[in-house]
C-alpha positions in Angstrom: 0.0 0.0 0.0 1.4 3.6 -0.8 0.9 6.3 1.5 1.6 10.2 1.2 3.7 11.7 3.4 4.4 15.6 4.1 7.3 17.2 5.5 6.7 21.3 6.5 9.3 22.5 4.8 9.4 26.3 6.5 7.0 28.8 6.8 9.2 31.3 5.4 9.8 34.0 8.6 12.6 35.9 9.9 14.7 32.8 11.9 15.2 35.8 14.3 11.3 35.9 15.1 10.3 34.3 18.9 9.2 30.7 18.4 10.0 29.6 21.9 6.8 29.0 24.4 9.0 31.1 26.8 8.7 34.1 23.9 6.3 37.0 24.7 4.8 36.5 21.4 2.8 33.4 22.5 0.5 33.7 25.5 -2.2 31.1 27.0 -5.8 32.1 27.2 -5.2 32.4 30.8 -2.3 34.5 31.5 -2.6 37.2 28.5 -2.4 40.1 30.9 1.0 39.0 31.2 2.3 38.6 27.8 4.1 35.6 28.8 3.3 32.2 28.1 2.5 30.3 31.3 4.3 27.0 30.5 0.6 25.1 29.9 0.6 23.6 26.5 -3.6 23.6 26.3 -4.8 27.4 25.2 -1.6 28.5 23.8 -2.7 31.2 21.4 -0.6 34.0 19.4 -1.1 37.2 20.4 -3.0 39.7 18.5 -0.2 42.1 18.4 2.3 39.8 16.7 3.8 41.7 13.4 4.1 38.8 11.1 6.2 39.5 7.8 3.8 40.6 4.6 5.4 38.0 2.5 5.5 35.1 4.9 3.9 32.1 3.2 3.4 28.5 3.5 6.1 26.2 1.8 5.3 22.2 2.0 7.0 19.2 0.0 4.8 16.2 -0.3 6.5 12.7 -1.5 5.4 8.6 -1.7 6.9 6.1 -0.1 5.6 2.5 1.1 4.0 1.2 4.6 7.9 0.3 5.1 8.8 3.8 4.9 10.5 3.3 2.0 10.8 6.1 -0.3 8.8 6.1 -3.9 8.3 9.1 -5.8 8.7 13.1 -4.9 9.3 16.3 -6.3 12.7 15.7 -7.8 11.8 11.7 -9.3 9.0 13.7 -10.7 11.4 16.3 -12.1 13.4 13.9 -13.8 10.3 11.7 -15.4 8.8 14.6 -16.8 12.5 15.5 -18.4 13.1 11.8 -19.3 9.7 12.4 -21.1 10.2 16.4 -22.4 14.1 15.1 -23.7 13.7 11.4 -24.7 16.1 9.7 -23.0 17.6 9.2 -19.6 20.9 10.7 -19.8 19.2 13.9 -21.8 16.5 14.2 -18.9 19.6 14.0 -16.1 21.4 16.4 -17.8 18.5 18.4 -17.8 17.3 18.1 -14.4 21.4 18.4 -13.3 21.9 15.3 -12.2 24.3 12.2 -13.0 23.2 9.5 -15.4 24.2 7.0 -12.5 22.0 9.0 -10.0 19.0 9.6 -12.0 19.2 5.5 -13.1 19.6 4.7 -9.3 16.9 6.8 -8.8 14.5 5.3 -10.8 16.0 1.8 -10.0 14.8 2.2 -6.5 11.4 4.1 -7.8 10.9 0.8 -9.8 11.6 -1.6 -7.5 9.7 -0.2 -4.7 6.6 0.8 -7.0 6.4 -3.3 -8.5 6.3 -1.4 -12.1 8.9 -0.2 -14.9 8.8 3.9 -15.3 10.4 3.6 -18.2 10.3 1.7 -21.8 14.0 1.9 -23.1 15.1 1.7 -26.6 18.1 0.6 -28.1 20.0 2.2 -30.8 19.9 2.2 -34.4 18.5 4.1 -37.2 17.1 6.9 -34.8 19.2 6.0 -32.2 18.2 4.7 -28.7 15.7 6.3 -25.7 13.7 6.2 -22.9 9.3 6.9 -22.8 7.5 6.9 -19.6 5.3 3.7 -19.3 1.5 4.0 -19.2 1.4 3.3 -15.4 4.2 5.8 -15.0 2.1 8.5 -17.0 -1.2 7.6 -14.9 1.1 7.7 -11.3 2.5 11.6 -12.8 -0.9 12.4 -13.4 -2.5 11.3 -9.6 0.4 12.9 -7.7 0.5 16.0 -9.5 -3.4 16.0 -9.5 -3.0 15.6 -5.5 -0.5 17.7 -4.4 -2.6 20.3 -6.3 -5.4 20.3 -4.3 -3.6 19.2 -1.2 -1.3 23.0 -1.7 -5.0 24.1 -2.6 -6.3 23.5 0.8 -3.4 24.3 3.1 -2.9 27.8 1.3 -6.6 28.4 2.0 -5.8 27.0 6.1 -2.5 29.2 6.4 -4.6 32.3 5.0 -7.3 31.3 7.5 -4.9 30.8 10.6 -2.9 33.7 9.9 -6.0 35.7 8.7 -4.9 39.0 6.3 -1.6 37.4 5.0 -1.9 36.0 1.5 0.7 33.9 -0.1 2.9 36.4 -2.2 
């Protein structure tokens, strides 16, 4: 069974801004009179006066990997399968993606082999000389991950923009 999997990759503020729970930006419900956080974990809030950057936005990578934890498909697989595709070969997609013929075959060695399908049909030389065409399963697995993390970015751009109410994504 495959599973999706998200890592928060920032949420693109100042590193300098207070994060801690010991920061006067955060306060509980019950001590805001303070400005402190009281060290409770339940009603932690941010304060109203907080001065978030204008152009602070949400940045998320999703990627596939099996109930093992073992990694499938992400962003930069993806990358390189729609260059394989764009290019016509392997080592014209890798070039174009900057990566190594040997890591972009590794790559989708491991894709392969963890997926139970081939990504790629690969044709030898000769008249027209040799190349690589996504497979139909790879094309409809392209086609369901893009479609997903769509809607998925969708969805937490219109949370973030709820949570952090009058900051758009920029």
């Amino acid at each position: 069974m495959l599973s999706f999997r998200s890592l928060t990759t920032s949420i693109g503020w100042d590193a300098s801004l207070p994060l801690l729970m010991n920061e006067p930006n955060l306060v509980s419900e019950g001590n805001k009179a303070m400005g402190r956080c009281s060290g409770r974990k339940p009603g932690l809030v941010w304060d109203r006066a907080t001065q978030y950057p204008k152009d602070m936005r949400l940045k998320v990578k999703f990627w596939l990997e099996s109930d093992a934890g073992h990694f499938l498909l992400g962003p930069g697989t993806l990358r390189l399968l729609v260059a394989v595709a764009e290019q016509g070969s392997l080592k014209a997609g890798a070039k174009a993606v900057r990566l190594s013929y040997r890591s972009a075959w590794e790559r989708l060695r491991k894709a392969e082999e963890g997926l139970g399908f081939p990504l790629l049909e690969r044709h030898s030389g000769g008249e027209g000389g040799g190349g690589s065409t996504l497979t139909p399963p790879a094309l409809e697995l392209i086609e369901r991950y893009q479609r997903f993390v769509q809607q998925a970015e969708a969805a937490l751009e219109a949370h973030f923009a709820e949570v952090f109410e009058g900051h758009s994504q920029t």
